[in-house]
SERO-4910 file (N, C-alpha, C, O; in steps of 0.05 Angstrom, whole numbers):
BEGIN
 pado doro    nc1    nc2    nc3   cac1   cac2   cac3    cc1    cc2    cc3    oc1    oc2    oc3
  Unk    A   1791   2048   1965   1779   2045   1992   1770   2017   1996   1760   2003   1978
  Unk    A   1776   2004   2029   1766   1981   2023   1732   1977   2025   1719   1990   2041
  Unk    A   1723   1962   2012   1692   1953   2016   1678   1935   2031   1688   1913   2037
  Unk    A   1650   1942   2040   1630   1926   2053   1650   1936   2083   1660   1917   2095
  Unk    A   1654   1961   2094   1653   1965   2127   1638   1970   2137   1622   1984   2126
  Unk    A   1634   1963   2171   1617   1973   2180   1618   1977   2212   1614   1958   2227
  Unk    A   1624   2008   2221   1633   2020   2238   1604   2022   2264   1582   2030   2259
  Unk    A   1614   2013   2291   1597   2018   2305   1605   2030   2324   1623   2022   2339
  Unk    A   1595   2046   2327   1608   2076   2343   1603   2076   2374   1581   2083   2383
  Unk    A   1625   2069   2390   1618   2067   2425   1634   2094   2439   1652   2109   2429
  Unk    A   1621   2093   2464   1634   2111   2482   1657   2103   2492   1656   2085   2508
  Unk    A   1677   2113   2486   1700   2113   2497   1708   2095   2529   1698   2102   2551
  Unk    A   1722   2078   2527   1721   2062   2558   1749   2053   2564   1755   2030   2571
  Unk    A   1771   2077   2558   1792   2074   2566   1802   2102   2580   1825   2109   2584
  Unk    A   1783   2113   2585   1797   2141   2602   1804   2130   2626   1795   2110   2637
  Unk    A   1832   2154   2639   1840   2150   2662   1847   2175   2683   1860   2195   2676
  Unk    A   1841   2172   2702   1844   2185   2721   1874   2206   2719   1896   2196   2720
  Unk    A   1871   2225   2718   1886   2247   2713   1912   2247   2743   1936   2254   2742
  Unk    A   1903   2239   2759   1918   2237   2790   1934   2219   2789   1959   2223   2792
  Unk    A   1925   2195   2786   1931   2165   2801   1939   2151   2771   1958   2136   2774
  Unk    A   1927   2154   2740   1922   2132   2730   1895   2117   2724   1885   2112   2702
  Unk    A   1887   2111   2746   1865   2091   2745   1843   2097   2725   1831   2116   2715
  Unk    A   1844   2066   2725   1815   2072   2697   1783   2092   2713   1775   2088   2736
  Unk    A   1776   2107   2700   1752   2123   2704   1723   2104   2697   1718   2095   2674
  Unk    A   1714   2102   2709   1680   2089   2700   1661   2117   2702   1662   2139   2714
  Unk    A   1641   2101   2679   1620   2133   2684   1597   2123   2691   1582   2107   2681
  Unk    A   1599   2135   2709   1571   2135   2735   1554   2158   2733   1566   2179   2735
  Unk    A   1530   2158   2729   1508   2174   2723   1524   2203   2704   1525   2204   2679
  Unk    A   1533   2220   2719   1536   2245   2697   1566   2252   2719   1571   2270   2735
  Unk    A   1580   2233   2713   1614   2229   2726   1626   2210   2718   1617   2190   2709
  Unk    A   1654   2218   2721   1666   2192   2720   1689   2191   2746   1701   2209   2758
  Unk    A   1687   2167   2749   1704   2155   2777   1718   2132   2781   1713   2110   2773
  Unk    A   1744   2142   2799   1759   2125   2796   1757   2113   2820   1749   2126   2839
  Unk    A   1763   2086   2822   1772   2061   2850   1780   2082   2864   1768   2077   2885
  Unk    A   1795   2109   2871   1803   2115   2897   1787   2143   2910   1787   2156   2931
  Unk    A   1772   2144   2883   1743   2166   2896   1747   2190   2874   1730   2208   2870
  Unk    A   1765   2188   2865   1771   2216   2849   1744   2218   2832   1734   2201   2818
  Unk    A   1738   2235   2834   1714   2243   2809   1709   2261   2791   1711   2283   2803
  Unk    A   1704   2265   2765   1702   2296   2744   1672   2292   2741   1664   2271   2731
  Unk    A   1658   2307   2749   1634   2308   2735   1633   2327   2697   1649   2343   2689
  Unk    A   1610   2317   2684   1615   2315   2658   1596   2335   2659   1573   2335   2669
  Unk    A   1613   2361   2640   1595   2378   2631   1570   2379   2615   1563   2361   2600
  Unk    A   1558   2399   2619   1527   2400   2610   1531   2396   2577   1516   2379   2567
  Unk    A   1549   2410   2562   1558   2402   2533   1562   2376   2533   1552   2368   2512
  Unk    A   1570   2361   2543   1582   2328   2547   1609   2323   2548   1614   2301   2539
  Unk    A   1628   2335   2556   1657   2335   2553   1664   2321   2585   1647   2313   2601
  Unk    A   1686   2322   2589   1693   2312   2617   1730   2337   2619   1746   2339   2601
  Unk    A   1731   2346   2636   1747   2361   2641   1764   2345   2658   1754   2337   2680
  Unk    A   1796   2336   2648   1821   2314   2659   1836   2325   2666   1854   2310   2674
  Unk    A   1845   2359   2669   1867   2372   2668   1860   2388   2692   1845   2407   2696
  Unk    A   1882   2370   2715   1888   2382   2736   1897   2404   2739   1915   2411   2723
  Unk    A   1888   2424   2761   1907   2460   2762   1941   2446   2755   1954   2457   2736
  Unk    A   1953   2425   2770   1983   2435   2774   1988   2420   2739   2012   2420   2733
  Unk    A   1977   2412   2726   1987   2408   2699   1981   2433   2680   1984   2432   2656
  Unk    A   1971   2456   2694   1969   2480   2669   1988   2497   2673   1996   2505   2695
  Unk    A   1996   2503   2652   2023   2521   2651   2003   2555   2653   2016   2575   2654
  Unk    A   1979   2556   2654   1976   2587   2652   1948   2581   2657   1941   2557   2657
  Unk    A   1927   2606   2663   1901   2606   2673   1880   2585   2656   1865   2567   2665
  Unk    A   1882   2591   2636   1867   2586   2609   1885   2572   2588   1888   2582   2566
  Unk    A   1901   2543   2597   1919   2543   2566   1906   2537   2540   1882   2540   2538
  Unk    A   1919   2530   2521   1915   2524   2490   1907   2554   2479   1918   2576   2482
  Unk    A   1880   2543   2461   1871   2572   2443   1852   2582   2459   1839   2569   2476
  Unk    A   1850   2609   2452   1839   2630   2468   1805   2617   2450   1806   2598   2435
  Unk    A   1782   2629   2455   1751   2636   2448   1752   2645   2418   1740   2638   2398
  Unk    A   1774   2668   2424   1777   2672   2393   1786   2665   2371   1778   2672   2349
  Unk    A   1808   2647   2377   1827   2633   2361   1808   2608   2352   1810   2598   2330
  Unk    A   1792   2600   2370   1778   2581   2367   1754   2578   2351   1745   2559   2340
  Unk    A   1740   2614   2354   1722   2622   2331   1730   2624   2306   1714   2621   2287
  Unk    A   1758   2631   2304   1766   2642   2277   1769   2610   2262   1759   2604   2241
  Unk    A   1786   2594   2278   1786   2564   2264   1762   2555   2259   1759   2542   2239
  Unk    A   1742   2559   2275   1715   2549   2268   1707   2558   2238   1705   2540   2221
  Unk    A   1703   2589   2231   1691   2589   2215   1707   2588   2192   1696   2589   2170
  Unk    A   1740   2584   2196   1754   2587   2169   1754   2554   2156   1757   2547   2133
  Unk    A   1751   2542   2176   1754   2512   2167   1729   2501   2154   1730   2487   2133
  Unk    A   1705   2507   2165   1675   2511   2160   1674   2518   2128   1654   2509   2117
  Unk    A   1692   2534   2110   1694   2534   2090   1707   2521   2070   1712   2527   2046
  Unk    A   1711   2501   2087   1727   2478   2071   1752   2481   2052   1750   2468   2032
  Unk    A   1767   2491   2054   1797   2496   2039   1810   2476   2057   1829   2466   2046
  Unk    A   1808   2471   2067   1827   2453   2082   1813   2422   2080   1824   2401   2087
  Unk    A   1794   2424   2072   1787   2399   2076   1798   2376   2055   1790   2354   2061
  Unk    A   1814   2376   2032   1830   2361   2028   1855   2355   2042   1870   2344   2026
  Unk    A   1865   2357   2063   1868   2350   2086   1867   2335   2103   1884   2323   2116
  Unk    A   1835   2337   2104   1823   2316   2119   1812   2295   2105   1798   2278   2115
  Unk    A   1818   2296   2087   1808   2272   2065   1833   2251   2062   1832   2227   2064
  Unk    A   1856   2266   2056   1874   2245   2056   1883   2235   2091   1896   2215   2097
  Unk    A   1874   2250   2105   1881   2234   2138   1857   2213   2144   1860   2193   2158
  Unk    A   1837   2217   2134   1811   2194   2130   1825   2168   2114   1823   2145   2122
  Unk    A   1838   2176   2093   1842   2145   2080   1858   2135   2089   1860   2111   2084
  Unk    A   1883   2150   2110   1906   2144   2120   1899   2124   2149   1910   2105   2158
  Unk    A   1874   2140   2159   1860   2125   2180   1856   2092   2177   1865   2072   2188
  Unk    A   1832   2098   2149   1820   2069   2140   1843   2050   2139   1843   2029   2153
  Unk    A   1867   2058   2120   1880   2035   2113   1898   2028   2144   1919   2015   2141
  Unk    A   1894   2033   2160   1909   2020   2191   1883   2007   2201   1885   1988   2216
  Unk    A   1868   2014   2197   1845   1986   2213   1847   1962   2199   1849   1970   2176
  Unk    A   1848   1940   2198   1859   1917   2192   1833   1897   2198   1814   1896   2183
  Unk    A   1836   1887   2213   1810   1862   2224   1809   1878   2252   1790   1866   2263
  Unk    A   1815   1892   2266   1809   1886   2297   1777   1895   2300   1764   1913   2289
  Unk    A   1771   1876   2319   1744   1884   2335   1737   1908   2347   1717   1921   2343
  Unk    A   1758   1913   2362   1755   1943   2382   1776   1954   2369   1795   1940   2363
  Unk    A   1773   1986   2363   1790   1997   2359   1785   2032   2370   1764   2044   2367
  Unk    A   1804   2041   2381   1802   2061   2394   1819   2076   2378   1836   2065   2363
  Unk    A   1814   2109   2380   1834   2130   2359   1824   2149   2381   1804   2147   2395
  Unk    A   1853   2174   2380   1859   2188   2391   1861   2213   2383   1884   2220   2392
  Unk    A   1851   2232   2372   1856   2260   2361   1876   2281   2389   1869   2298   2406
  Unk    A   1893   2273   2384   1918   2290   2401   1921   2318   2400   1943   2325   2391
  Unk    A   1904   2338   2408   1901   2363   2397   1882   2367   2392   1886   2390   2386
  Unk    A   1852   2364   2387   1837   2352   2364   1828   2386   2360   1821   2395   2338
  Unk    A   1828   2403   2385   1823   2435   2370   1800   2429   2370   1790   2410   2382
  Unk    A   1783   2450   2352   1749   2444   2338   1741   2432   2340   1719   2432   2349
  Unk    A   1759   2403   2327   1740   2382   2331   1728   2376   2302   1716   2355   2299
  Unk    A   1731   2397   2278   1728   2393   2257   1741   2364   2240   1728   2346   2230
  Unk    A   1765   2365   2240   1781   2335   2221   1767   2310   2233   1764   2289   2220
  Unk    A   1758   2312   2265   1757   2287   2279   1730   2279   2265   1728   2258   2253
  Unk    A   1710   2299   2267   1676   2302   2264   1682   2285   2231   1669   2265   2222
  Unk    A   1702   2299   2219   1697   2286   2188   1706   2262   2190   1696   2247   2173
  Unk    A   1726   2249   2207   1735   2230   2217   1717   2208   2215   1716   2191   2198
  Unk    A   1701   2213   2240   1686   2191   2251   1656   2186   2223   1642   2166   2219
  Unk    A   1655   2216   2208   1637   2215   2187   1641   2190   2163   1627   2172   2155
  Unk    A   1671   2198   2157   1671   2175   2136   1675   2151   2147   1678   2132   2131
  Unk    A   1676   2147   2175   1686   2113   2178   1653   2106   2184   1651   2083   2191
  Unk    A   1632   2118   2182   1603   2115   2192   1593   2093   2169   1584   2070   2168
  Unk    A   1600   2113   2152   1601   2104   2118   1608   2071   2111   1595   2060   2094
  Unk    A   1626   2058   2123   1626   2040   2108   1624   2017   2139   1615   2021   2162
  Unk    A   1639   1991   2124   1619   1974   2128   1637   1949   2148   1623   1929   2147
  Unk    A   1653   1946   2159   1657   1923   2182   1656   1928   2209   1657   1949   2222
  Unk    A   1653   1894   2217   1638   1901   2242   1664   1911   2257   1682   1895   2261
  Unk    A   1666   1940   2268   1691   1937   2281   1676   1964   2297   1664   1984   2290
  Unk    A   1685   1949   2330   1670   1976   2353   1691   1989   2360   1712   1982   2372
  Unk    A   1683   2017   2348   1699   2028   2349   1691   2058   2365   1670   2071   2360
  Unk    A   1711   2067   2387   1722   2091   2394   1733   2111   2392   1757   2109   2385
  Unk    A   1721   2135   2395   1734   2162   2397   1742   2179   2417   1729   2183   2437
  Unk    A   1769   2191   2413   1767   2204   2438   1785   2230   2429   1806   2226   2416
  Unk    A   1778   2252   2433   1788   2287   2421   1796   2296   2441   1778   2305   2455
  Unk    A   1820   2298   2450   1840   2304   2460   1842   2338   2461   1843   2350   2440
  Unk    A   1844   2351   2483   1864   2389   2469   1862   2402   2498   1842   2400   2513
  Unk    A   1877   2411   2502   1892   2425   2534   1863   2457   2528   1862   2472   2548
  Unk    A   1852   2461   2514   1839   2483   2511   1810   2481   2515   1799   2471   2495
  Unk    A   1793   2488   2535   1774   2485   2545   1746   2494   2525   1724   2484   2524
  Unk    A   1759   2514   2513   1748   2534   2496   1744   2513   2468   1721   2504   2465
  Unk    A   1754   2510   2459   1757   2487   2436   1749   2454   2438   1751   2438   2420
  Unk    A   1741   2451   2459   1732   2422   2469   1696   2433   2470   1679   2416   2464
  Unk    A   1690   2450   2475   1668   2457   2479   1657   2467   2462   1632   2468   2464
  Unk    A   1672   2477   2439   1663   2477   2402   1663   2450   2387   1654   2445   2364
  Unk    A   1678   2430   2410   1672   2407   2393   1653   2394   2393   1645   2381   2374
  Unk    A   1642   2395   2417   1622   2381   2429   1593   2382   2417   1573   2368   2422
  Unk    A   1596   2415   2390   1572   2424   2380   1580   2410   2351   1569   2419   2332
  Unk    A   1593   2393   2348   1598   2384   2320   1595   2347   2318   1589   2333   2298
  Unk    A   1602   2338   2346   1591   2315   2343   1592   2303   2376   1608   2307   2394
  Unk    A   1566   2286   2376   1562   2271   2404   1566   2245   2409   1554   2230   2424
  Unk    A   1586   2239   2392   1576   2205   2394   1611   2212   2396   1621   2189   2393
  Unk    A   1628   2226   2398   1659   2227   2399   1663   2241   2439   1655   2261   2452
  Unk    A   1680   2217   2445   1694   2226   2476   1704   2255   2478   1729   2257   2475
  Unk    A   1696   2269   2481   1708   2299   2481   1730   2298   2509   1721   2283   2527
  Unk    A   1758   2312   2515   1767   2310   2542   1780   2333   2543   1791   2336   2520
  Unk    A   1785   2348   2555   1799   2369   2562   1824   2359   2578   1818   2352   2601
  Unk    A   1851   2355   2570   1873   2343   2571   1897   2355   2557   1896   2369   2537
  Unk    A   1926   2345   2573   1948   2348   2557   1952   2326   2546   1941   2305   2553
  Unk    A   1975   2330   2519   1992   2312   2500   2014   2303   2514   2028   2283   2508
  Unk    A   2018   2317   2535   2051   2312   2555   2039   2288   2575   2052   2269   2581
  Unk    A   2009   2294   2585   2005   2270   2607   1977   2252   2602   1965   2244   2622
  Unk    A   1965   2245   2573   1941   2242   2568   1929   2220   2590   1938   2198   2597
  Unk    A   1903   2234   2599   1886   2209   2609   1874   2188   2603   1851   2185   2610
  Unk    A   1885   2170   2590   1873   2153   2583   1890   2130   2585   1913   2134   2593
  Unk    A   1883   2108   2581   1900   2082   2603   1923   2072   2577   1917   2069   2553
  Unk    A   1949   2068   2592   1962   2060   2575   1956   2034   2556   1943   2015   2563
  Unk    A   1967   2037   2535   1959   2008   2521   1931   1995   2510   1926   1971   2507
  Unk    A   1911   2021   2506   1884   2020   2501   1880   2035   2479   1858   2046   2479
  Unk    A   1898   2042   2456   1898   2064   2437   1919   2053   2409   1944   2050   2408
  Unk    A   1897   2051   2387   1908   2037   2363   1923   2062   2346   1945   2060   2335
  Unk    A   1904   2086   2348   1921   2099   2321   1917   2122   2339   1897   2122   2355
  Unk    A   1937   2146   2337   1933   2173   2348   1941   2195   2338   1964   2204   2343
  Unk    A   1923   2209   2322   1926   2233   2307   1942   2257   2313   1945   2261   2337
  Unk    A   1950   2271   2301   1969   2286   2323   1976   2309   2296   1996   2306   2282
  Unk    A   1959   2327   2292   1956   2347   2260   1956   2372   2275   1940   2382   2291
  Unk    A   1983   2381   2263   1990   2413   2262   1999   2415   2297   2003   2439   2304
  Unk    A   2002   2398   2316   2008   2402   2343   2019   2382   2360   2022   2360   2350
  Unk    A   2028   2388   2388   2048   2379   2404   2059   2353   2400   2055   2341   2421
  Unk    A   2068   2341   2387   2080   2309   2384   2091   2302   2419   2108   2316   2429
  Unk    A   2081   2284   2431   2100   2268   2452   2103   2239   2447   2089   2221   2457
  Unk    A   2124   2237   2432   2133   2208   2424   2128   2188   2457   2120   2166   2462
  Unk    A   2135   2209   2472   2146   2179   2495   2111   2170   2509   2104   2147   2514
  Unk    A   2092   2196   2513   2074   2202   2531   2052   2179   2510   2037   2163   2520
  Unk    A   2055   2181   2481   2039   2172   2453   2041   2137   2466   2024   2121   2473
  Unk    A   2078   2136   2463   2083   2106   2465   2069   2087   2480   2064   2065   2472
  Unk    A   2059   2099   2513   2050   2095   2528   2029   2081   2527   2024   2059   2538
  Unk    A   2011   2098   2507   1984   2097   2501   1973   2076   2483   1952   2063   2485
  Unk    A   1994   2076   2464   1994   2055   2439   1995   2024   2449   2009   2015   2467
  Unk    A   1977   2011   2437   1985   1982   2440   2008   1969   2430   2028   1983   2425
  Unk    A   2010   1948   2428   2034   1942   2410   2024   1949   2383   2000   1948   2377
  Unk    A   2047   1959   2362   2048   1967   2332   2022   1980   2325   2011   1979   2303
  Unk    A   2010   1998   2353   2000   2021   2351   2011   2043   2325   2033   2039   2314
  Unk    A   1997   2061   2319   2009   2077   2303   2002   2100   2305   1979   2104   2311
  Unk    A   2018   2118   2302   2017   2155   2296   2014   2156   2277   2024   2139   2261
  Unk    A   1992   2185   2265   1989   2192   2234   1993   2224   2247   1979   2238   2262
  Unk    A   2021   2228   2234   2034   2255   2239   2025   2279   2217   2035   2277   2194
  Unk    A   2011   2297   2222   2011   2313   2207   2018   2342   2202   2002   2360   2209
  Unk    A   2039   2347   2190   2057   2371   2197   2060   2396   2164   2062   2391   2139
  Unk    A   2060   2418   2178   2059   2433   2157   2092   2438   2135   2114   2444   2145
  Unk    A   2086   2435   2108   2119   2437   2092   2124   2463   2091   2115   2483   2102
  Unk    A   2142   2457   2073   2154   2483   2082   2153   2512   2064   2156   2534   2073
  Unk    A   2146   2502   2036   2123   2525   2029   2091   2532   2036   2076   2547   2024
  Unk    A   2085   2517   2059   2057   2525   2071   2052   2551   2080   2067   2563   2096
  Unk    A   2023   2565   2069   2022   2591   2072   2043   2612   2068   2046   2634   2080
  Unk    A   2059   2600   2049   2084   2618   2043   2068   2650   2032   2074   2668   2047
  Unk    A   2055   2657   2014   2046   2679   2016   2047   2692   2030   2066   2707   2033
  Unk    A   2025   2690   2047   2013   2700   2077   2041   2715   2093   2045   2737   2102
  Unk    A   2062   2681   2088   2083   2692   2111   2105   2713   2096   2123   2724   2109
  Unk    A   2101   2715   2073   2117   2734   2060   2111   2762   2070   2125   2782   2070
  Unk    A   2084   2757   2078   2070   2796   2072   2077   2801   2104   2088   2822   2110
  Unk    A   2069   2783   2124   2071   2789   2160   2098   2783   2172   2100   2784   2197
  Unk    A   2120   2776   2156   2152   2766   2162   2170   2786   2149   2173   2784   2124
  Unk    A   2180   2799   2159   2202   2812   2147   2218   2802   2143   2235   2819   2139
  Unk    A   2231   2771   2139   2238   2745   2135   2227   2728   2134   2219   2720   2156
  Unk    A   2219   2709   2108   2209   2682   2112   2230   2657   2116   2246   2654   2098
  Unk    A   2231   2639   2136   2239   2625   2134   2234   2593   2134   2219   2585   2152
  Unk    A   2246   2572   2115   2235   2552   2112   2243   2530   2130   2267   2525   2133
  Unk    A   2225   2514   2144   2227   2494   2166   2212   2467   2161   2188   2461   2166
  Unk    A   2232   2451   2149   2203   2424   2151   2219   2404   2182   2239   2402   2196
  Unk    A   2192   2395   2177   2207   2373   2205   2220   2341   2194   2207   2330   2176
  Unk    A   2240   2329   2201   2254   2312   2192   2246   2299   2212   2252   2303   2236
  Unk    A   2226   2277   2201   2210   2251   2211   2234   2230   2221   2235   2219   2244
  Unk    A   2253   2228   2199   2281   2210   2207   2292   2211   2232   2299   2192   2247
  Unk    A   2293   2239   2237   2307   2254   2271   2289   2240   2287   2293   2221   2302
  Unk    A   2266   2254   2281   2247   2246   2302   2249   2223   2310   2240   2219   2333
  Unk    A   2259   2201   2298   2242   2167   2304   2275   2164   2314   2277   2143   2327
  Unk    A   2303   2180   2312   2309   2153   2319   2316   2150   2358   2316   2169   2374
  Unk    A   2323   2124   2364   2321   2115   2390   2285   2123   2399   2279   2128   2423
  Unk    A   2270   2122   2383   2243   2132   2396   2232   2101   2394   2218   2100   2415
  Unk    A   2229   2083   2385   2212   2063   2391   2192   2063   2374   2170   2054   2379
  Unk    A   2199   2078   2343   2174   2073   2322   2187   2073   2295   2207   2087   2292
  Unk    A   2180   2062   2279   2181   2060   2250   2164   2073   2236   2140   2078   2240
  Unk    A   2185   2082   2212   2165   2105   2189   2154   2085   2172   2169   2073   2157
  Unk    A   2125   2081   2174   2114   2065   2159   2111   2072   2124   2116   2056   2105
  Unk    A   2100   2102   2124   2087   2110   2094   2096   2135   2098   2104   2139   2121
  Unk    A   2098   2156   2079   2099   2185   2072   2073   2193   2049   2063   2179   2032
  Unk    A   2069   2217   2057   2049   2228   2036   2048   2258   2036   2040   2273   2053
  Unk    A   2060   2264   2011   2057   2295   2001   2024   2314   1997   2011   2305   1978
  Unk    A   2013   2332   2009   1991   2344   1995   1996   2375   1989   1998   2391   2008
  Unk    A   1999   2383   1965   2004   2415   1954   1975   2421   1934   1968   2409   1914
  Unk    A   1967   2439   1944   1952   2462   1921   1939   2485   1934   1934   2490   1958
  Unk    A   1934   2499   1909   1934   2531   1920   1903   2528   1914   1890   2510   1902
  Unk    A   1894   2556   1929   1863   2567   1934   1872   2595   1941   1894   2605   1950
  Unk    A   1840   2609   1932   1841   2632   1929   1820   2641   1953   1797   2633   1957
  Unk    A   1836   2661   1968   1816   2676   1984   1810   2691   1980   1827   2709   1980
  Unk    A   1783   2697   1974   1769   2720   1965   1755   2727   1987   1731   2721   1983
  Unk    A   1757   2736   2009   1746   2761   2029   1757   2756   2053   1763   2734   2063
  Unk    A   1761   2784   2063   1773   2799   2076   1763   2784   2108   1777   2783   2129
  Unk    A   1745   2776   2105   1738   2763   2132   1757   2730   2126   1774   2728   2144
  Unk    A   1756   2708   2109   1761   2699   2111   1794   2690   2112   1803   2670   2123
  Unk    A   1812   2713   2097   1837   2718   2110   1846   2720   2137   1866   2709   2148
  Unk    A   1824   2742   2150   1823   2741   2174   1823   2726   2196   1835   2732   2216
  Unk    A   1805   2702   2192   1798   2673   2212   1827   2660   2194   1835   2642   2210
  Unk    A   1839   2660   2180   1864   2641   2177   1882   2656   2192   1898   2643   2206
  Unk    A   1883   2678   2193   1910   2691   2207   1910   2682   2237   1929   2673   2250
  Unk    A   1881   2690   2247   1873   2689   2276   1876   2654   2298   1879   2647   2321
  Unk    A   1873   2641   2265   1872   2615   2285   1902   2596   2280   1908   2573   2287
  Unk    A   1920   2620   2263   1953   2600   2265   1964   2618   2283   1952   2638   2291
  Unk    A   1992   2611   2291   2009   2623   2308   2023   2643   2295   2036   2660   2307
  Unk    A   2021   2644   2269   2038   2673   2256   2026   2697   2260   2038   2718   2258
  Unk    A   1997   2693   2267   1987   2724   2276   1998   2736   2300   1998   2760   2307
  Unk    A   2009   2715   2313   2013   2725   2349   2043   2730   2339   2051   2751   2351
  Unk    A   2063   2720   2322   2089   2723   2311   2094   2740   2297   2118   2744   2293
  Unk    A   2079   2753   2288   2095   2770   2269   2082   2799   2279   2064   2807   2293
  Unk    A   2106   2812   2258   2105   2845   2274   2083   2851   2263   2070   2841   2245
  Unk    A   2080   2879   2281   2058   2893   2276   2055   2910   2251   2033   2920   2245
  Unk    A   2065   2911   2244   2067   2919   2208   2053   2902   2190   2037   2903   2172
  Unk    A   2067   2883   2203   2063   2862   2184   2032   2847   2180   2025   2841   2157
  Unk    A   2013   2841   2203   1996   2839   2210   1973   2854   2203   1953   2844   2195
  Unk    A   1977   2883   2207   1963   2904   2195   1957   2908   2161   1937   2914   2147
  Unk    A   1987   2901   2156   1978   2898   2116   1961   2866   2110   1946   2863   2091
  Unk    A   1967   2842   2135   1957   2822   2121   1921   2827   2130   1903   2814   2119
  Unk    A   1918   2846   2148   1888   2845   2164   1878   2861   2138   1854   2861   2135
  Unk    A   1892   2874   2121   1879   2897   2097   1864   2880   2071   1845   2882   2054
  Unk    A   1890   2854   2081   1878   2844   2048   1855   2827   2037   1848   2807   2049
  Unk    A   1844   2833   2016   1803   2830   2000   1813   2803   1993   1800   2784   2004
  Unk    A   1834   2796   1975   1844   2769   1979   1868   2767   1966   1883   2783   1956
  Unk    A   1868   2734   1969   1903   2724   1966   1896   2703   1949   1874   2697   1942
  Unk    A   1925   2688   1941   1925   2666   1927   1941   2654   1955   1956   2667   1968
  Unk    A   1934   2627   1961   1956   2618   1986   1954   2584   1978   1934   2570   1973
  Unk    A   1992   2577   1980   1995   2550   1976   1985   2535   2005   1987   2546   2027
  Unk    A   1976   2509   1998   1976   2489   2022   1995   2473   2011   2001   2469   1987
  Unk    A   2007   2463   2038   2026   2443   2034   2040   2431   2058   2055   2441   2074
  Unk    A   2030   2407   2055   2020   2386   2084   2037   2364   2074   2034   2354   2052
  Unk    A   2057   2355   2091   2065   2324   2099   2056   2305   2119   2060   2306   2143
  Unk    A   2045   2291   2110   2035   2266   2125   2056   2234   2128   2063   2220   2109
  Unk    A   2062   2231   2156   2080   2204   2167   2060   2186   2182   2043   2192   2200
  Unk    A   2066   2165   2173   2043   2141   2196   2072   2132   2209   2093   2128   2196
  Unk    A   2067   2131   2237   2090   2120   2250   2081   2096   2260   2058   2098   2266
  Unk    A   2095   2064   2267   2081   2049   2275   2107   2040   2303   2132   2039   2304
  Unk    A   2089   2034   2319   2104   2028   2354   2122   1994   2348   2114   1973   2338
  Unk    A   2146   2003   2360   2155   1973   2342   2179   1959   2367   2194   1940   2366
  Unk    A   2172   1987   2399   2177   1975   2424   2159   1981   2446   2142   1997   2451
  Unk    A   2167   1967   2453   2147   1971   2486   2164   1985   2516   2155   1986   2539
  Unk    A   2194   1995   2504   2205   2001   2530   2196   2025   2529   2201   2041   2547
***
């Protein structure tokens, strides 16, 4: 790790107007743009960016519950080696700059970000730095909001983010929607993405018992980048197993991935039975760095 940093933690001052673009200023308990547009900022502290005609359905992202179950399964830290190696992956892209802004693209809970901004608190250069937690789910921006206050909370998409192009150094983007082009936008020059995607024995257990077929899918980072306007900077493997021992805590893992809503009802029913499991993790991590501007 490097030594003697020291992180000073500002409010976010690159949001943008969900309509038009335009940069947002915050005026008493709003924010407003040059052509009058205004969001006032919820009583939690969040700011809601996601216009009706950008939601694909009443309520998108995770439901209340999906969002409880991630709360408390993550809360028990199995995952948090995880977030340990996306912390050092963080550190080593800050460099010298003064201002530096980061983007949790999805950010969900709000949990990785909270540990996020925890360890960069920790050390020691002068660098002012910004947060901003990103997730199309209203429900989950408003669980984040109870985990830390000193991070931009926004209720937003990954397809059209509000925030001004070219004001955004690194942007997180773990376990959800990648938009290379919407990201590019956002990134300064040799901005960077820290992609974090599940391999392809992840939760293989689990998916053995709720799949009447398991099948294996990793994502090929190579595909992804090319004609995209970024370079694969680093790779990083993380595998090991943990043991779940209760029946509730099986439960908040099932509830807050997409294989509960996927798999049959058989299948679901034997995994809701079980006191516990042995279950592999196994996470690939890509830093992508922006290497055009078209």
């Amino acid at each position: 790790m490097l030594a003697n940093l020291f992180m000073n933690i500002i409010d976010a001052h690159n949001l943008a107007c969900p309509i038009d673009g335009k940069s947002l200023e915050h005026i008493d308990k709003q924010f407003v743009c040059e052509n009058g547009h205004t969001y006032d900022i919820a009583r939690q502290g969040y700011v809601n960016l996601l216009p009706v005609q950008y939601k694909r359905s009443k309520e998108p992202g995770d439901s209340k519950v999906m969002v409880s179950a991630r709360t408390q399964f993550l809360d028990t830290g199995v995952y948090q080696p995880i977030g340990a190696v996306v912390n050092e992956l963080v550190l080593e892209q800050i460099i010298n700059d003064k201002d530096v802004c980061i983007m949790d693209a999805g950010c969900g809970e709000g949990y990785y970000f909270n540990s996020l901004l925890n360890f960069l608190s920790d050390d020691s250069r002068e660098t002012n730095l910004s947060l901003v937690g990103l997730d199309i789910s209203k429900d989950a921006i408003i669980q984040s909001t109870k985990r830390n206050k000193r991070i931009s909370w926004v209720v937003g998409t990954n397809r059209q983010p509000p925030v001004l192009e070219k004001s955004v150094d690194i942007i997180l983007c773990m376990f959800g929607f990648l938009s290379i082009d919407a990201f590019s936008k956002l990134l300064k020059p040799g901005g960077k993405i820290i992609l974090v995607e599940p391999a392809s024995r992840h939760l293989q257990e689990l998916r053995k018992i709720i799949y009447p077929e398991v099948r294996t899918k990793s994502l090929s980072v190579n595909n992804l980048l090319k004609d995209s306007g970024f370079s694969l900077l680093k790779t990083e493997a993380l595998h090991y197993n943990v043991k779940l021992s209760s029946n509730d805590q099986i439960n908040h893992l099932l509830v807050m991935t997409p294989h509960f809503y996927r798999a049959s009802k058989e299948g679901r029913e034997a995994a809701c039975k079980l006191q516990e499991i042995d279950i592999t993790i196994d996470v690939n991590f890509s830093v992508l760095q922006k290497t055009s501007d078209a």
